[in-house]
Residue, then its C-alpha position, 0 to 999 in steps of 0.5 A: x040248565x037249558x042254553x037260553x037259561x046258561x045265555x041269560x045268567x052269563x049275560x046278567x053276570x057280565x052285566x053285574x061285573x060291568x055295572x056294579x064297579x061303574x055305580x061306584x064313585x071312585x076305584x083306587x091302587x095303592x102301593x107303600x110300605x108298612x113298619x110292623x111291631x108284634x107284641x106277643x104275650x107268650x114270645x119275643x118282639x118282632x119288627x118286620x118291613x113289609x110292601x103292600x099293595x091295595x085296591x079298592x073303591x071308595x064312597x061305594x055307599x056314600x062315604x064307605x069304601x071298602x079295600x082289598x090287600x096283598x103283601x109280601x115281606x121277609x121277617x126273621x130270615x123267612x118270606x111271608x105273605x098276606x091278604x086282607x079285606x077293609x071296610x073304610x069311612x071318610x070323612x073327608x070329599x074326595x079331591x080335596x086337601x085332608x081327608x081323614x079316615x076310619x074302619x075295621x077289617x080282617x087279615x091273614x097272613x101265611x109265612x113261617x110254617x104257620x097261617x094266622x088271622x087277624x082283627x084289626x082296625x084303621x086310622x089314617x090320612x088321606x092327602x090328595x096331591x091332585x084328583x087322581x093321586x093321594x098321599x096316604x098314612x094309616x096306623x093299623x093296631x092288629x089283634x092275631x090269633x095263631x096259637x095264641x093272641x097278640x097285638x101289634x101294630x102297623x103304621x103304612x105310608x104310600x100313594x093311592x091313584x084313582x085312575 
């Protein structure tokens, strides 16, 4: 590759990875927490207390949005980890009291010796204090795979700021 060519394509990313966050409406962080019940078919119950981190921007495509998760927690003695990626519908206008929302995404989640990935999906709440901060609630059901199948079900709670 030419240096005119290198120069050209350094420059349309930048561009990209300027403009494509500036055409987006509204960039979040979220932080909370999350109560997590697994139901395994072939093991026992497990309950886990995880913090959880997300990002993400809303009405990237009219009222799509999508996130992204980090989360760490300590369950049965040991300390694991996950990462996740949402598409999300609201249904509500940002800024406004309630806005109700929806979606489907994908998880995966490392700790115990073991990698699993799940398919889950998303209802929630979003309640805007102001314009820049959000009290959010959602129930995550969760359907893994690691070895087996089994469901479970995450309901989450904390703040999202739009900065």
């Amino acid at each position: 590759m030419s240096a005119v060519k290198t120069a050209k394509f350094l420059l349309l990313a930048l561009a990209l990875g300027v403009g494509v966050p500036a055409l987006a409406q509204r960039t979040y962080l979220e932080a909370g927490t999350r109560a997590d019940m697994s139901f395994s078919f072939a093991q026992q119950t497990a309950f886990s207390l995880v913090a959880v981190v997300d990002a993400g921007v809303r009405d990237l495509a009219g009222p799509f949005g999508v996130g992204g998760r980090f989360g760490i927690g300590v369950a049965q003695g040991g300390a694991a980890f996950e990462l996740g990626l949402s598409g999300l519908f609201h249904f509500g206008k940002y800024g406004a009291g309630m806005s109700p929302l929806a979606g489907f995404g994908f998880r995966v989640f490392f700790g115990g010796g073991q990698t699993a990935f799940g398919l889950n999906g998303v209802a929630g709440i979003e309640y805007f204090v102001n314009r820049q901060v959000a009290f959010v609630a959602r129930a995550e059901p969760t359907l893994w795979f690691a070895g087996g199948a089994s469901f479970g079900l995450d309901l989450r709670a904390g703040l999202r700021v739009y900065p």
